[in-house]
C-alpha positions in Angstrom: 65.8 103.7 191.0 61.9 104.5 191.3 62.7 107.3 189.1 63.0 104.3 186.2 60.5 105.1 183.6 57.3 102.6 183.6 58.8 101.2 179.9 62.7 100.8 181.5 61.2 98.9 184.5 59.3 96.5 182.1 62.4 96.0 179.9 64.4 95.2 183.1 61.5 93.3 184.2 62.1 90.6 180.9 65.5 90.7 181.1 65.4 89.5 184.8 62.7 87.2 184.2 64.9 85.7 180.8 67.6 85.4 183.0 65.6 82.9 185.1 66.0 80.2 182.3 69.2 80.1 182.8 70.9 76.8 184.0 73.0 78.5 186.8 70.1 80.6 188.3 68.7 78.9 191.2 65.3 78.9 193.0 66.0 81.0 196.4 67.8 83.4 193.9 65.1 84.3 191.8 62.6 84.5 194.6 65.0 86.9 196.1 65.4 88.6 193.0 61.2 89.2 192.4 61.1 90.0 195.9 63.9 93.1 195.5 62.7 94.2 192.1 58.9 94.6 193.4 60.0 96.2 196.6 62.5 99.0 194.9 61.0 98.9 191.5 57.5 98.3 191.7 55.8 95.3 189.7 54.9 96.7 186.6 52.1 94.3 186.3 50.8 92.7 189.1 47.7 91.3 187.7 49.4 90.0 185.0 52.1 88.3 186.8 49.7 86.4 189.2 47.8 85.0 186.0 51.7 83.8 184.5 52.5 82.4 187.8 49.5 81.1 188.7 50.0 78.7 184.8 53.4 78.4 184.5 53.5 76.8 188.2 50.7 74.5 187.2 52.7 73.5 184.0 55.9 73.1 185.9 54.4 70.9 188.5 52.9 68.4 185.2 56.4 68.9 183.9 57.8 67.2 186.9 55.5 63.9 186.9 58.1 63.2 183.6 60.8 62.6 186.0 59.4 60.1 188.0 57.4 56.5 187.2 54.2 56.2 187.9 55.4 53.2 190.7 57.1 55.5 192.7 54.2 58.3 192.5 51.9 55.7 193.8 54.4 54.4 196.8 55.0 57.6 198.1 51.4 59.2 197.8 50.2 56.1 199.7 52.8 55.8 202.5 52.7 59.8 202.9 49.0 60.0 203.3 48.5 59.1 207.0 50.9 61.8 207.8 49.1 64.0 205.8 46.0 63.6 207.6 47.7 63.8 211.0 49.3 66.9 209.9 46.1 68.9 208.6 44.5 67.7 211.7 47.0 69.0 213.7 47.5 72.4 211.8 43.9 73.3 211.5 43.4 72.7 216.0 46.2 74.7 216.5 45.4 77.3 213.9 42.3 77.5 215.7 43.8 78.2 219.3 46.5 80.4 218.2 43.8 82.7 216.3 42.0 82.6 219.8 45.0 83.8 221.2 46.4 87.0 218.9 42.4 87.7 218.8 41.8 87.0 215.0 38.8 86.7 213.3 36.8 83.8 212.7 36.8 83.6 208.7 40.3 85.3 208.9 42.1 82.8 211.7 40.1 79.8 209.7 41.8 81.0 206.5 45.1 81.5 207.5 45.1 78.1 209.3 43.5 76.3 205.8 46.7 77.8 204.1 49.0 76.4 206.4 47.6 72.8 207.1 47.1 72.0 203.6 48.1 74.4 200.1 48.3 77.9 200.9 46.9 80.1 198.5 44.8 77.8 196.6 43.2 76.5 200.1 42.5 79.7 200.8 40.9 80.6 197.5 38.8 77.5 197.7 37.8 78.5 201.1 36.7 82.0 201.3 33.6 81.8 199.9 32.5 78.6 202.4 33.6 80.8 205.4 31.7 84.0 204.1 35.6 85.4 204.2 35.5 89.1 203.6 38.0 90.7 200.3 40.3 92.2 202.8 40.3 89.4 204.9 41.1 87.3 202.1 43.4 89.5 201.4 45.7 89.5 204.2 45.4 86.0 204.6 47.1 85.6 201.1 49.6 88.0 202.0 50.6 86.4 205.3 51.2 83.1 203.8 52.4 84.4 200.6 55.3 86.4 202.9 56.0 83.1 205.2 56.4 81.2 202.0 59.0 83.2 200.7 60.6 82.9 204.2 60.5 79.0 204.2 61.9 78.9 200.5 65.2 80.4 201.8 65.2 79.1 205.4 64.6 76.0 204.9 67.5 74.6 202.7 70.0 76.3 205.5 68.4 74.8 207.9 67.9 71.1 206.4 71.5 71.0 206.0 72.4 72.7 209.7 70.6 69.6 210.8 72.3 67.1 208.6 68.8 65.9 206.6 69.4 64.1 203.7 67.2 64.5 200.3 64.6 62.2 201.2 64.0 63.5 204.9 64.3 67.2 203.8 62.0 66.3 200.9 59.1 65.0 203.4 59.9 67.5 205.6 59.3 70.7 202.8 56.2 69.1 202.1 54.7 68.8 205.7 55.9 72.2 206.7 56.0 74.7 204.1 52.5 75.9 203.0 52.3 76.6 199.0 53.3 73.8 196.3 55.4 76.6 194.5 58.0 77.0 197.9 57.9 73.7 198.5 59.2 72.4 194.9 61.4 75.1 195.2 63.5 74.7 198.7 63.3 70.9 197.5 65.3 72.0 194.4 67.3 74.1 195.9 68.4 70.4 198.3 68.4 68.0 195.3 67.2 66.5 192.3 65.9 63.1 195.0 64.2 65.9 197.4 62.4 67.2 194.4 60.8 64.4 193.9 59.9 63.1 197.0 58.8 66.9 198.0 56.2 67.9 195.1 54.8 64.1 195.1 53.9 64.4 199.0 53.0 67.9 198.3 50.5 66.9 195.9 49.0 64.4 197.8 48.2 66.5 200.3 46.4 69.4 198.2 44.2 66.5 197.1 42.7 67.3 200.7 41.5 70.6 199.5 38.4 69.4 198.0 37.6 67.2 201.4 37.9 69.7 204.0 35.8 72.4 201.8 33.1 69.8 201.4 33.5 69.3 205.0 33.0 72.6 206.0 30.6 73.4 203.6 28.5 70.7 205.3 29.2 72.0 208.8 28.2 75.7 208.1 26.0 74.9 205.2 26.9 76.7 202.1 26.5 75.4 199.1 30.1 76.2 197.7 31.6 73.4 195.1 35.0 72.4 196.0 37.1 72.7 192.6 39.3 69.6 192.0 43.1 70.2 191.0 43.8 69.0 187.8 47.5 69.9 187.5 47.6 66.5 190.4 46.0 64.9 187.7 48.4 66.1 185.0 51.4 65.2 187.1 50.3 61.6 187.8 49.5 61.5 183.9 53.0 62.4 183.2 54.4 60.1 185.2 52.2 57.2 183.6 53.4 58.2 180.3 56.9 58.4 181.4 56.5 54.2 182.8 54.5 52.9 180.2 56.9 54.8 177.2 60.2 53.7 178.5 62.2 53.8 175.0 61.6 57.5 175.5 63.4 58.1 178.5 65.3 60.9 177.0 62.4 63.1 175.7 61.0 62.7 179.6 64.3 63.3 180.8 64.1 66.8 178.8 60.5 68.0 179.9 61.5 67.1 183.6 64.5 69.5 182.8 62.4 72.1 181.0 60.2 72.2 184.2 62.9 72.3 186.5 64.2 75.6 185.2 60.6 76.8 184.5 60.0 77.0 188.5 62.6 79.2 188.8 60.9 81.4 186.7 57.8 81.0 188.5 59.4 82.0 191.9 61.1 85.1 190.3 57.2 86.2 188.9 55.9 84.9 192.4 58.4 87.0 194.3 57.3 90.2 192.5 54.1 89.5 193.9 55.2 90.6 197.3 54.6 94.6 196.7 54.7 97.0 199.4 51.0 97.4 199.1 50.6 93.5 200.0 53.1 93.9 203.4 51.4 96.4 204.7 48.1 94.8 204.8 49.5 92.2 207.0 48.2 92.7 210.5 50.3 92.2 213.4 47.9 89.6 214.9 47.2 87.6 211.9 50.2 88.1 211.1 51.4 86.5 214.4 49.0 83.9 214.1 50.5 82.3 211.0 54.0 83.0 212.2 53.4 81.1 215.3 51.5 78.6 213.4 54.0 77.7 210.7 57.1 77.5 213.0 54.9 75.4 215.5 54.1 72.7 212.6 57.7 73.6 210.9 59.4 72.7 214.2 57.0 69.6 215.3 57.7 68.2 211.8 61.5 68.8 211.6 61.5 67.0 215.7 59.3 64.0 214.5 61.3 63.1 211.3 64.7 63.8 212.9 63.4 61.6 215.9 62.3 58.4 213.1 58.7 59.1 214.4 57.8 59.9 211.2 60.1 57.9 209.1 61.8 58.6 205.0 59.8 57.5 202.5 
């Protein structure tokens, strides 16, 4: 199969991405599928593919505010937010002890922890430069919670059900626990059509925390890096005012909140081709175990605390 020409690869590359926008392809499926195509194949474009995925996730996520009113966005942003701040709190302390104890770097453990307590890659991005974060530390900060993502995207869904969650718990859990918006909307659509909605909303709410804790660190270690605010939240509550205050055109919502359904799964599938053999093998062992430790700490401590009514549905 490596023999394939670099034009066959890229023809099977479009046909396998085409195939994504098909109704009966699911999320965990075409993550699966990007993942085995990179790893047998080779992307044929990686640079390329993070720029599509990078949009078309941002345009999926505005896509989704058409399924929800703007009431409900609201309701659930506001009751989610005091876990959110509990949570990032949390995440960030034990980040900080568990990169004490695998022996990580400071800008490193302080990234991967970032990624984990609040939006993954885009945390990290908007990190780096505050933390004087080297490129290959950067690097395999991004690819240790770009290869836990994919994890949580198809663990999660098996284990929500294992446990008996419903759509609203497993919704509010996905959110807390899983670290980049694009795994999280997609294990919540892989559970449901309610989880979805509940899921990227909470999700969102909590990235607004990005800008925040860059300031915040900025402050602390005095660089003068801009937090960059973003604007797809902004789309996605837009989408949901339009969808409440245009009601007699519930259908043509109903259609875009379709359209982006089945336009994540295409994201996932060019998402999962990011993970290239190049990108596993510049995950340490120690930062490596860091994040693992991390994310199935918070994972586990979420999943307890909902399951428990501590932290109640929304």
């Amino acid at each position: 199969m490596r023999g394939l020409s670099g034009r066959g690869r890229a023809v099977l590359f479009l046909l396998l991405a085409a195939a994504c926008l098909l109704p009966w392809v699911g999320p965990a499926a075409a993550l699966a599928g990007g993942i085995l195509f990179s790893l047998v194949l080779g992307n044929p474009g990686p640079g390329r593919t993070a720029l599509w995925s990078k949009a078309l996730l941002q345009a999926s996520v505005v896509g989704l505010g058409f399924g929800l009113g703007l009431e409900t966005v609201l309701r659930v942003g506001a009751r989610s937010a005091v876990y959110t701040v509990v949570g990032i709190a949390f995440t960030l302390a034990a980040g900080a002890l568990l990169g004490r104890l695998a022996g990580t770097s400071g800008p490193l453990s302080t990234l991967i922890s970032f990624g984990t307590a609040i939006c993954g890659g885009s945390a990290i991005a908007a990190m780096a430069p505050v933390v004087k974060a080297k490129s290959d530390e950067i690097a395999v900060s991004l690819a240790t919670v770009f290869t836990l993502n994919a994890t949580a995207l198809l663990l999660f869904p098996a284990v929500g059900h294992l446990v008996g969650l419903d759509q609203a718990r497993f919704g509010l859990w996905a959110a807390l626990a899983i670290h980049d918006t694009s795994s999280v909307v997609g294990a919540a659509s892989a559970f449901g059509p309610q989880a979805l909605a509940l899921a990227t909303t909470v999700k969102l709410t909590r990235a607004l925390w990005i800008m925040p804790c860059v300031l915040g660190a900025a402050l602390l270690s005095r660089s003068d890096q801009k937090a960059k605010f973003p604007l797809f939240v902004l789309g996605f509550v837009a989408a949901a005012g339009v969808r409440t205050l245009l009601p007699s055109l519930l259908p043509l919502w109903d259609a875009l909140y379709a359209v982006a359904r089945q336009s994540l799964v295409l994201t996932l599938f060019l998402i999962g081709t990011g993970l290239t053999r190049d990108v596993l093998r510049r995950v340490g062992v120690r930062p490596f175990a860091q994040g693992a430790a991390l994310w199935l700490l918070v994972s586990a401590a979420t999943l307890a605390a909902i399951v428990s009514g501590l932290i109640p549905a929304l």
